[in-house]
N, C-alpha and C positions, 0 to 999 in steps of 0.2 A: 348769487346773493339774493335777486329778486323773487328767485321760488325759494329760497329758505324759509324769508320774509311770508311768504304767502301762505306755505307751509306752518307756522308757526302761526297765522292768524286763524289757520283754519281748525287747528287742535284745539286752540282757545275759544274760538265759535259753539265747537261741537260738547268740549266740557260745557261750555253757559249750558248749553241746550238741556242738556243731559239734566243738571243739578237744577236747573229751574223744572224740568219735568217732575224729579225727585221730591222735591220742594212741594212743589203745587199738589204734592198726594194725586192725581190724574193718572197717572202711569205712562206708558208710551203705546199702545197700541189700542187701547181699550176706546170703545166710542165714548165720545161726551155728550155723558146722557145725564143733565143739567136739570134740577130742579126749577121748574115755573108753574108760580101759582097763577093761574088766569085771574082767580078774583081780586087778589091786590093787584093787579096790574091794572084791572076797570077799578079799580079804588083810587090810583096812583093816577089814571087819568081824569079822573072827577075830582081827585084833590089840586091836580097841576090846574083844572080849568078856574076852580075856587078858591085858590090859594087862601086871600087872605081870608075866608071864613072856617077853613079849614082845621078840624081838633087833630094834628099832626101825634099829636105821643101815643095816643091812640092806637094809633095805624102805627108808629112805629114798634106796640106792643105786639099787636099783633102779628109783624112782617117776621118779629124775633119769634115769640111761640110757632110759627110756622114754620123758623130754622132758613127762613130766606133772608140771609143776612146783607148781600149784596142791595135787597129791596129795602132791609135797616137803614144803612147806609143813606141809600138818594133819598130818602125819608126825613132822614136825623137835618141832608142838605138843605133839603124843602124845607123844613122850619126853622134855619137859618136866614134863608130868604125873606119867611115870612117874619120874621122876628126884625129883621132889618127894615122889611116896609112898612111895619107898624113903629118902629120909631122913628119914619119919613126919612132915613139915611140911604134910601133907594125910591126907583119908580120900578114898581114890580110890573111887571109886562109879561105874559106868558110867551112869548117869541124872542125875549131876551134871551143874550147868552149866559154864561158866567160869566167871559170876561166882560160884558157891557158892566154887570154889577159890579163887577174887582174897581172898573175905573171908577164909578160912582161912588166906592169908600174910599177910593184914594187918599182923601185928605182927614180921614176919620183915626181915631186909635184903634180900629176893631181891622184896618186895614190886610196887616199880617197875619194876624189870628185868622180871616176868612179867606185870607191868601192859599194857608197852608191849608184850612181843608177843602177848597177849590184843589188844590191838588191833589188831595187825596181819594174827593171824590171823583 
């Protein structure tokens, strides 16, 4: 009964695998050969140093015409952040994590809202 059981978790393992491979458009054998732009990345670290002077839509225009959308993303987060610290509902810190920030809205309405795209991002 115990290799049935094992047996059974292991076809289900291997289908995840498979359709998340499918999924992900990446194929199964092919190397991941990933788009990175160096220069928003020395953008992304001058803007994480500056945050709050930082003109984020900017940079997030640019990450998109670039088609680096995963750099969209942490971009779109960042000014989240900052948008948070400039209505003092946080202490933005560069060595903060997310979750330091989740607990510091804790008691805010924007709590959930920033919940879910902490998860997302």
């Amino acid at each position: 009964m115990f290799f049935k059981i094992l047996a059974v978790l292991f076809v289900v393992g291997v289908m995840a695998f498979v359709i998340r491979q499918l999924m992900s458009g990446e194929g199964f054998f092919r190397p991941r050969n990933r788009k990175f732009d160096k220069g928003l990345q020395i953008k992304l670290e001058q803007i994480e140093a500056n945050l709050p002077d930082a003109n984020i839509p900017d940079f997030v225009q640019e990450a998109l015409q670039a088609g680096d959308y995963k750099m969209a993303v942490r971009l779109h987060y960042l000014g989240l952040i900052q948008l948070l610290a400039q209505k003092q509902w946080i202490d933005w810190k560069r060595e903060k994590t997310n979750g330091d920030y989740l607990r510091e809205v804790r008691t805010r309405p924007v709590y959930e809202g920033f919940r879910e795209a902490t998860l997302v991002f």
